[in-house]
Backbone bond lengths (Angstrom), bond angles and torsions (degrees), N, CA, C in turn:
res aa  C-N    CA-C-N  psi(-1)  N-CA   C-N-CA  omega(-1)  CA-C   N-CA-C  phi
1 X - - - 1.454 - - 1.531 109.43 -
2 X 1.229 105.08 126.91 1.722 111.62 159.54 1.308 122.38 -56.43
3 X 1.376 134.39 131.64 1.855 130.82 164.30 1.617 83.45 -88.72
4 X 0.981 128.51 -58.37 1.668 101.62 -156.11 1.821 96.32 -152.43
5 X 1.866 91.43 141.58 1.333 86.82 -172.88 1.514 98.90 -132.56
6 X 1.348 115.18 128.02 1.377 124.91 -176.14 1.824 105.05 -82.95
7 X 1.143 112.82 158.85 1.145 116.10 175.41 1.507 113.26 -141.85
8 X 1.241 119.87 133.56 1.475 125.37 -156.21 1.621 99.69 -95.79
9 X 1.614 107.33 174.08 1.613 97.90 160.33 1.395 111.44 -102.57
10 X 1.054 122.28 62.70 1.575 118.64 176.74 1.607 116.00 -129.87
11 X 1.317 120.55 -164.95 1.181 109.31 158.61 1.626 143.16 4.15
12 X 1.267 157.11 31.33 1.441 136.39 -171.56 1.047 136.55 -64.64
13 X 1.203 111.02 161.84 1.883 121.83 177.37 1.813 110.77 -69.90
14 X 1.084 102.64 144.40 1.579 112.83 162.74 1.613 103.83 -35.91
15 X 1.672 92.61 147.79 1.886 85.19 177.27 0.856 122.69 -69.90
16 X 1.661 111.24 -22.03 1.793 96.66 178.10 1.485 122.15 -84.62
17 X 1.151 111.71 -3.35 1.607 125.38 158.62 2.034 113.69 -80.30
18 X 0.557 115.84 -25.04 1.589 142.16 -177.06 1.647 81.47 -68.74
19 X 1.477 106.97 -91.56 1.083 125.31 -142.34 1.632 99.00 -85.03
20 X 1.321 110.98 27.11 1.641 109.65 178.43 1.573 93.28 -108.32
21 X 1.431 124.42 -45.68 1.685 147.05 167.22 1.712 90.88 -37.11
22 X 1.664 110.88 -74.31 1.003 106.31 -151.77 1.754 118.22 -67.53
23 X 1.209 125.74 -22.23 1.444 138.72 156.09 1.508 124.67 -63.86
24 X 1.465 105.98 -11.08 1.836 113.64 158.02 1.352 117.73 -87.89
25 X 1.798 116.63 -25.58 1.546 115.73 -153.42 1.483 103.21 -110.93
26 X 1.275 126.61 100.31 1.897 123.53 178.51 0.824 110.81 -42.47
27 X 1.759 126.35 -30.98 1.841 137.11 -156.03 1.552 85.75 -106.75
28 X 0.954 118.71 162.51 1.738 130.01 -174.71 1.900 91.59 -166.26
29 X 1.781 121.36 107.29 0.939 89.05 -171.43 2.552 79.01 -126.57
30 X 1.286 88.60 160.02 1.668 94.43 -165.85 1.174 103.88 -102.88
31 X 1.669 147.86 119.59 1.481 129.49 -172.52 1.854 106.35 -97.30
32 X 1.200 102.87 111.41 1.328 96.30 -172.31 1.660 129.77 56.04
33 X 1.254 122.56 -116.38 1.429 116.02 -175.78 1.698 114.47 -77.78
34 X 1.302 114.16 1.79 1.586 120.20 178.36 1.516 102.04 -66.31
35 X 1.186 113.51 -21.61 1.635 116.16 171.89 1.133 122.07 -41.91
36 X 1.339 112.50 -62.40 1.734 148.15 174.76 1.938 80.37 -40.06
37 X 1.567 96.89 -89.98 1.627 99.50 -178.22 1.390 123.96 -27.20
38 X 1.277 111.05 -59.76 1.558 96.67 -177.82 1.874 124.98 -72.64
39 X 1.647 103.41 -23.86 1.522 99.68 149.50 1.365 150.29 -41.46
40 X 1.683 95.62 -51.08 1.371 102.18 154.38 1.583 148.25 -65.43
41 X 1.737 89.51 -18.50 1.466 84.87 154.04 1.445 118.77 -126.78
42 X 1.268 113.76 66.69 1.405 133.59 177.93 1.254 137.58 39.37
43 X 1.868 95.89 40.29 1.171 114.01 -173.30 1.749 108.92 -101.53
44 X 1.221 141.43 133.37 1.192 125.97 176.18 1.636 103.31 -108.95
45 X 1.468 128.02 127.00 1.168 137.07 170.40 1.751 114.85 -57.39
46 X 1.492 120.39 159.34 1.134 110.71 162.40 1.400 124.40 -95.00
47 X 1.282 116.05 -16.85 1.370 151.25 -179.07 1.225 125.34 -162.86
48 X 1.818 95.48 132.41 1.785 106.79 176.24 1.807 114.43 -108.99
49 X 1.046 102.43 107.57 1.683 112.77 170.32 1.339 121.10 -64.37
50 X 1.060 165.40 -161.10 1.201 169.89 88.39 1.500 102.67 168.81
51 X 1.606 100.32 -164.65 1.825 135.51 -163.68 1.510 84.46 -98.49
52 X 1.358 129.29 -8.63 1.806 122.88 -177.49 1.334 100.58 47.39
53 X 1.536 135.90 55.80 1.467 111.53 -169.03 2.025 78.07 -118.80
54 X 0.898 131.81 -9.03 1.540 148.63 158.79 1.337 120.48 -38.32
55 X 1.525 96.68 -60.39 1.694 119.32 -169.93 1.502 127.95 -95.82
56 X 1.128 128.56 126.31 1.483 126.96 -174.10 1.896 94.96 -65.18
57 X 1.359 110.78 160.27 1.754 108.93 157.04 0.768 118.03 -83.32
58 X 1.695 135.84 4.43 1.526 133.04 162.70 1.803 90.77 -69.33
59 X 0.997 115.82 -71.78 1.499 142.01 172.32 1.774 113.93 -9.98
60 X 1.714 117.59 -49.97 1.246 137.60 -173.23 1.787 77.02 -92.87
61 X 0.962 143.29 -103.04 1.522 161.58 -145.07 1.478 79.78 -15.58
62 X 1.446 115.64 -64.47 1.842 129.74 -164.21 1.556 116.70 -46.87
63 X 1.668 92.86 -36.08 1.698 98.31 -174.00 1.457 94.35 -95.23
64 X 1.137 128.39 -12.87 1.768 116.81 -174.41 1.714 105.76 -93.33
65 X 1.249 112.04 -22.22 1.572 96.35 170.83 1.189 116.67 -89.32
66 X 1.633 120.79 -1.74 1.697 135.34 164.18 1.695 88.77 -52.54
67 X 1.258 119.95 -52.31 1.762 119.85 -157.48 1.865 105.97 107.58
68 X 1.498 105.72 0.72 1.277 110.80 152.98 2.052 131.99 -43.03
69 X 1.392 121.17 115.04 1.698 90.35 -171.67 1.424 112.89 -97.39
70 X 1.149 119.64 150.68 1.350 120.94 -162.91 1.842 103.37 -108.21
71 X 1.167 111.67 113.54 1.676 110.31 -176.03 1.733 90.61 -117.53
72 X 1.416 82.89 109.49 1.953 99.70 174.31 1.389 100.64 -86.63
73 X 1.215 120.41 170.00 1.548 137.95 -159.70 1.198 104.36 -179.21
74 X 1.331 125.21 84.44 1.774 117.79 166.00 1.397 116.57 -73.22
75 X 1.664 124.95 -21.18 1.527 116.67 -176.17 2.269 98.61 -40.88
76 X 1.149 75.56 123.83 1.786 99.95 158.30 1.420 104.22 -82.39
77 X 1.140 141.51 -24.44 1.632 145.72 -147.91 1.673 96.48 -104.50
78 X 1.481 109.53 -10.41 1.659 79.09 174.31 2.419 92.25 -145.61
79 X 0.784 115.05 148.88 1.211 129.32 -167.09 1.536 123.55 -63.32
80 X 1.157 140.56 158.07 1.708 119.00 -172.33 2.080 117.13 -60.95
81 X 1.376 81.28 -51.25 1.756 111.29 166.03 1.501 112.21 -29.54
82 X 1.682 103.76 -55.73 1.600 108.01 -169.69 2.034 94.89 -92.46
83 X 1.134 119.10 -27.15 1.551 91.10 174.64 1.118 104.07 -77.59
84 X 1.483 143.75 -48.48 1.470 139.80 169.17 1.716 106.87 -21.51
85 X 1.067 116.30 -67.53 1.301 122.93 -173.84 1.213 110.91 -41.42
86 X 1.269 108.91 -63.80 1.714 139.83 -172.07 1.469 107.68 -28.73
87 X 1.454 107.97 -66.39 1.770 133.96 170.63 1.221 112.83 -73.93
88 X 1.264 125.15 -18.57 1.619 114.14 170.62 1.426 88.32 -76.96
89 X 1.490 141.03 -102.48 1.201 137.83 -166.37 1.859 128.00 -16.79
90 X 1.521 84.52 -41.46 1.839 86.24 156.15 1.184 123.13 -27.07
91 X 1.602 83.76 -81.31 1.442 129.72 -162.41 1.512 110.04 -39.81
92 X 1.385 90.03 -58.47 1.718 108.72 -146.65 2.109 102.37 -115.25
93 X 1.100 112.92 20.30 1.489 111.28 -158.20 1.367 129.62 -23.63
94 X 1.684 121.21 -37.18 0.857 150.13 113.27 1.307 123.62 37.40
95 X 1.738 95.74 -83.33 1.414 109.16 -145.12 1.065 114.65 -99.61
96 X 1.680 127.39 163.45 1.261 120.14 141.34 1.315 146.53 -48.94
97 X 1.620 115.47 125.34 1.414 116.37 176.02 1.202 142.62 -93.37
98 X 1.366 136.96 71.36 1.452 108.89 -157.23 1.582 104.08 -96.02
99 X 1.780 119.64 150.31 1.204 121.39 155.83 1.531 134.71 -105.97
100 X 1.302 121.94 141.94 1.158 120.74 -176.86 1.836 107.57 -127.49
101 X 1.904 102.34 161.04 1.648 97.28 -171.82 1.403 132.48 35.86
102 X 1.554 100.96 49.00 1.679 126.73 148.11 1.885 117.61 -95.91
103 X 1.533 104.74 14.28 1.796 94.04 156.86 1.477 114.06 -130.51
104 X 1.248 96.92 175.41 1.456 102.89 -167.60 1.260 139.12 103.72
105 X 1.234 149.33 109.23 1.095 134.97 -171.86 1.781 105.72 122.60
106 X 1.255 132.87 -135.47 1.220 130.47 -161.26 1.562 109.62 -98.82
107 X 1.228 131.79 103.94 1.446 157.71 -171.25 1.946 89.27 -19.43
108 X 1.308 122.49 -58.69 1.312 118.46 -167.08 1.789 119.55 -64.89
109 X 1.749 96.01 -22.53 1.345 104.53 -164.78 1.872 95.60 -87.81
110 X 1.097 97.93 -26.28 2.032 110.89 170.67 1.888 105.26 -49.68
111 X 1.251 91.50 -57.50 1.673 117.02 -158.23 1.419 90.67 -74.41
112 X 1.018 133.19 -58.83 1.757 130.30 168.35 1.634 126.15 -58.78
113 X 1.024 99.91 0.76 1.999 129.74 176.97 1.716 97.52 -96.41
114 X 1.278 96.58 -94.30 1.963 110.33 172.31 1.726 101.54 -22.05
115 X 1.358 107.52 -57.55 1.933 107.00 -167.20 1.595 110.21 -70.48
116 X 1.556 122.69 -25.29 1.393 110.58 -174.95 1.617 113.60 -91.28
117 X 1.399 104.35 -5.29 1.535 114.47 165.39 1.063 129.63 -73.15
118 X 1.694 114.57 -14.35 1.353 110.26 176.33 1.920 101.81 -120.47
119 X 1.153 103.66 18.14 1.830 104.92 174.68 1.417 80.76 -57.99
């Protein structure tokens, strides 16, 4: 069983792979624009991490009166992936982490995904 499963904005799994993760993990946490993603496929996060530079504040307002929590992070100096991480381990010390849809997209933002997985 998953305790908490982060979800990236990159790449995802089929929904029924998606939604096999998300029926193991109580914590459901969205990194920035994965929100959007997991909305659309009728997933509601429990928490959104990131720099919010993704999301309109109509956008956050929508997921915060869900009872969604929104943990902003403007550091530029460390990546959505590695603050996600950062606050899950806080959070949850405990628990299991799994991540999903950390590839894809811009070669550096991959390479800064791969590196905060093994801090």
């Amino acid at each position: 069983m998953t305790d908490v499963l982060i979800v990236g904005n990159g790449i995802q799994p089929s929904q029924s792979v998606l939604e096999s993760f998300v029926c193991q993990s109580p914590v459901i946490i969205a990194l920035d624009g994965a929100a959007l993603t997991l909305q659309q496929r009728q997933i509601q996060p429990d928490v959104i991490i990131g720099d919010m530079d993704s999301l309109t504040s109509k956008q956050l307002d929508t997921f915060q009166s869900k009872g969604v929590n929104i943990v902003k992070d403007l550091n530029q100096d460390t990546s959505d992936i590695s603050k996600g991480l950062t606050w899950s381990k806080k959070q949850y010390p405990e628990k299991h982490i799994d991540v999903i849809g950390i590839e894809g997209g811009r070669l550096d933002h991959q390479l800064a995904a791969f590196s905060a997985l093994f801090e």
